[in-house]
VEXMIVEX-401997 format. One record per residue (C-alpha): residue in three letters; chain; z negated, x, y negated. Coordinates in Angstrom, 3 decimals, padded with zeros to 6 digits. Layout:
# VEXMIVEX-401997
<node ala A <Z X Y>> ...
//
This chain:
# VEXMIVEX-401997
<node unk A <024.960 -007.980 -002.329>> <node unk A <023.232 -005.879 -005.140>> <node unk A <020.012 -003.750 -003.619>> <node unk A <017.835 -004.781 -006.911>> <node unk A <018.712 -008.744 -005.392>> <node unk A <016.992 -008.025 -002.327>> <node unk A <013.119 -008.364 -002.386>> <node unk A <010.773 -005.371 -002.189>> <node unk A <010.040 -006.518 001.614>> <node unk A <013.634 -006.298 002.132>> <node unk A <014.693 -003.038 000.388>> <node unk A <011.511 -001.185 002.340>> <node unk A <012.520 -002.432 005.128>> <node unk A <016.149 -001.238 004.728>> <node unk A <014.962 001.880 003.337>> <node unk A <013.283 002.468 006.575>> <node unk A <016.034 001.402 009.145>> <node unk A <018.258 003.512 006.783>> <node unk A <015.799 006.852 006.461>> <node unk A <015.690 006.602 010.429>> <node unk A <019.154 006.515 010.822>> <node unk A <020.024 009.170 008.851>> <node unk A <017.440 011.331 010.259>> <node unk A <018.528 010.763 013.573>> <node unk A <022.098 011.497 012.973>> <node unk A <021.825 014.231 010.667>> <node unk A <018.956 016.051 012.800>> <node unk A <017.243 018.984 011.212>> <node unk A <019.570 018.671 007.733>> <node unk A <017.724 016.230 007.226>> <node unk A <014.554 018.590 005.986>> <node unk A <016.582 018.551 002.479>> <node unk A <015.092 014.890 001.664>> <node unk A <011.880 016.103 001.867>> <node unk A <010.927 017.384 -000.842>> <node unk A <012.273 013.313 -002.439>> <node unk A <009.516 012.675 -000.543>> <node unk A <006.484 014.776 -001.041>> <node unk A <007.114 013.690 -004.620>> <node unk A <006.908 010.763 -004.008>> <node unk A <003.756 010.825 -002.005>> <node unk A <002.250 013.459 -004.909>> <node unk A <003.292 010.324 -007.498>> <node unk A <001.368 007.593 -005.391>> <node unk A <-001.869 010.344 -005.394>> <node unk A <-001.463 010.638 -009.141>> <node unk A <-001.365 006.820 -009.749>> <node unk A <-003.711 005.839 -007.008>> <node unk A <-006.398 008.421 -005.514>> <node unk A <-008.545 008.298 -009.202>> <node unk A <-008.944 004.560 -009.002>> <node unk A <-010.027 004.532 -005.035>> <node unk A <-012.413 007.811 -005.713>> <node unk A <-013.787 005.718 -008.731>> <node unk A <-014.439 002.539 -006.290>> <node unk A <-015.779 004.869 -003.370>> <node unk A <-018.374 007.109 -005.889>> <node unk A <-019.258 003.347 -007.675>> <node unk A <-018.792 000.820 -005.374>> <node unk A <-016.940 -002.451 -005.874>> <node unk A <-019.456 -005.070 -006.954>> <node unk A <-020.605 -001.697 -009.629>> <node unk A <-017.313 -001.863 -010.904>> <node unk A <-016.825 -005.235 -011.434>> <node unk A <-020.014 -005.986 -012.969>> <node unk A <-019.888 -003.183 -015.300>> <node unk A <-016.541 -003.964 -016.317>> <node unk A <-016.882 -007.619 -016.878>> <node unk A <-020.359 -006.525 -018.472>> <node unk A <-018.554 -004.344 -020.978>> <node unk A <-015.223 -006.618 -021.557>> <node unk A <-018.139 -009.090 -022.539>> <node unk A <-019.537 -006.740 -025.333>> <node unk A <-016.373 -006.127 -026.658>> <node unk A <-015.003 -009.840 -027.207>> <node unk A <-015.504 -010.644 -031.068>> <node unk A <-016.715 -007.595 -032.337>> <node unk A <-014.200 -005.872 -034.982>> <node unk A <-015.619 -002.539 -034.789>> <node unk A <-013.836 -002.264 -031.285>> <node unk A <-010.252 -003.220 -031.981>> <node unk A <-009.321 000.464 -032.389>> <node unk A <-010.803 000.906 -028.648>> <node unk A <-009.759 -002.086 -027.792>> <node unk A <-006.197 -001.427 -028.506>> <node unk A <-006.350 002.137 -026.313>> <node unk A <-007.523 000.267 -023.513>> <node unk A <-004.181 -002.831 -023.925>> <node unk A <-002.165 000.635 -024.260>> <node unk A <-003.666 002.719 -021.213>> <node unk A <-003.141 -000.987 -019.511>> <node unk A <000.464 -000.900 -020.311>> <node unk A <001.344 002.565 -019.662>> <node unk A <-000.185 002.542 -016.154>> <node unk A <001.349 -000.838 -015.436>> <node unk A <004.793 001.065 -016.568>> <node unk A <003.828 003.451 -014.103>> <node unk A <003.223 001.616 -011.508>> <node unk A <006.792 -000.454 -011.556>> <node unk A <008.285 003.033 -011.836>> <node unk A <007.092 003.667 -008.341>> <node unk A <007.529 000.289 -007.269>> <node unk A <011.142 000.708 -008.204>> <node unk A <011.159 004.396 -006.403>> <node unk A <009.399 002.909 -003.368>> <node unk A <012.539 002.904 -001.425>> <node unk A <013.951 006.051 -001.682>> <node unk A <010.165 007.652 -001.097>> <node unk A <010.572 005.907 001.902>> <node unk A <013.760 006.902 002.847>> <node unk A <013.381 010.379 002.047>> <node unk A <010.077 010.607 004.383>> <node unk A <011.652 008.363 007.178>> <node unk A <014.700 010.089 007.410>> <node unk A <012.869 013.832 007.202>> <node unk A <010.378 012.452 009.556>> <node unk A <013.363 011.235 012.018>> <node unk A <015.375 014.563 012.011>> <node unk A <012.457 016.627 012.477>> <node unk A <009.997 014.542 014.733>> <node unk A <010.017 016.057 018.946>> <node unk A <009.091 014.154 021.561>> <node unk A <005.276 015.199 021.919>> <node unk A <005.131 013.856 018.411>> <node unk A <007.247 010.639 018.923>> <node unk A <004.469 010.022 022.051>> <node unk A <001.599 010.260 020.065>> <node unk A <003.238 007.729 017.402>> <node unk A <003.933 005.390 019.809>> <node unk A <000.479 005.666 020.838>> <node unk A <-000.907 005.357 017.624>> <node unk A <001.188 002.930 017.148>> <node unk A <000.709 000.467 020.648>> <node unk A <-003.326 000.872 019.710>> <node unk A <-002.677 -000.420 016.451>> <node unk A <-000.751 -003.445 017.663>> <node unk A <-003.445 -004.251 020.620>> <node unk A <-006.462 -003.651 017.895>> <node unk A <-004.627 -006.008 015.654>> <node unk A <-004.050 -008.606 017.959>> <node unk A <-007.670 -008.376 019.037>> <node unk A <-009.227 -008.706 015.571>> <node unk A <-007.343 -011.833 014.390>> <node unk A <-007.549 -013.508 017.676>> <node unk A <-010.942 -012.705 018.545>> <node unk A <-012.893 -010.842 016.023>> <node unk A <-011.962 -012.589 012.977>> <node unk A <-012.181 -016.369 014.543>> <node unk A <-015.899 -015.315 016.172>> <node unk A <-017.184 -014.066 013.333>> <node unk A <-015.519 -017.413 010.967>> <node unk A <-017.215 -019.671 014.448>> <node unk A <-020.380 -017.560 013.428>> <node unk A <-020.844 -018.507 010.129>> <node unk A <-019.255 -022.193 009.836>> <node unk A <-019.650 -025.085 011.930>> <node unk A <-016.347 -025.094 013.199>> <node unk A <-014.922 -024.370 016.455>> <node unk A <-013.368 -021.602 017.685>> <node unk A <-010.286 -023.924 019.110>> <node unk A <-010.395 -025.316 015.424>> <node unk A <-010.497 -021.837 013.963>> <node unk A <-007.169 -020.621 016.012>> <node unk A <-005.305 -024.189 015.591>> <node unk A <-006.274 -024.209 012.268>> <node unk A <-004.489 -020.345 011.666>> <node unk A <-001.443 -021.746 013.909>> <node unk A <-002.091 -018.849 016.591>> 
//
């Protein structure tokens, strides 16, 4: 099977079984992937970091309302098209950017897996797993009880409704 049939899901996934393979097996070689990955992490800051210091500064509902406040003023008007057209272009050029990293998602991943793997000790595999066991227990107690309280809150429905209703 080709990689590009897998889906994305898939390909992370197997990028990250893969990365932690290698970087168990390989050990402290494995340092030479990382620079594959601080790229990669440098191109998600690039494509990413403006746009979520432009909604933090802003705020959401700014955003939106400006922007479908000015797409508004610019339907119709002829005087725009030149602007118009560097917005369709800026539009296409960061959704070209975008797939490119899409696409390099799973060697990013690798890269920092398998680095991460061959270079982690065990203090620093402990506090993972911690990290990681909170995460799973603060999970588990916001969709089984935070989320359906709050939904019980605000509707009429029950909270045995709420959960049957989720299939929980």
């Amino acid at each position: 099977m080709e990689v590009s049939n897998l889906s994305f899901a898939a390909q992370v996934i197997a990028s990250l079984i893969a990365g932690a393979i290698c970087g168990l097996f390989s050990g402290e070689k494995a340092q030479i992937l990382a620079p594959i990955g601080d790229i990669f992490i440098k191109l998600i800051q690039i494509a990413i970091v403006p746009s979520i210091i432009i909604f933090i500064i802003t705020g959401i509902p700014a955003i939106v309302l400006f922007c479908l406040l000015f797409g508004f003023s610019l339907i119709g008007d002829e005087r725009y098209k030149p602007f118009v057209d560097l917005l369709k272009g800026l539009s296409t050029t960061l959704s070209k950017i975008t797939k490119l990293l899409i696409k390099a998602a799973p060697l990013g991943i690798f890269a920092i897996t398998a680095n991460t793997a061959g270079t982690i000790t065990i203090e620093q595999f402990l506090q993972i797993q911690l990290f990681f066991t909170s995460t799973v227990v603060l999970s588990v107690i916001l969709v089984l009880l935070a989320l359906p309280l709050l939904v019980y809150c605000l509707t009429p429905l029950s909270y045995r409704k709420i959960l049957s209703a989720a299939n929980l």
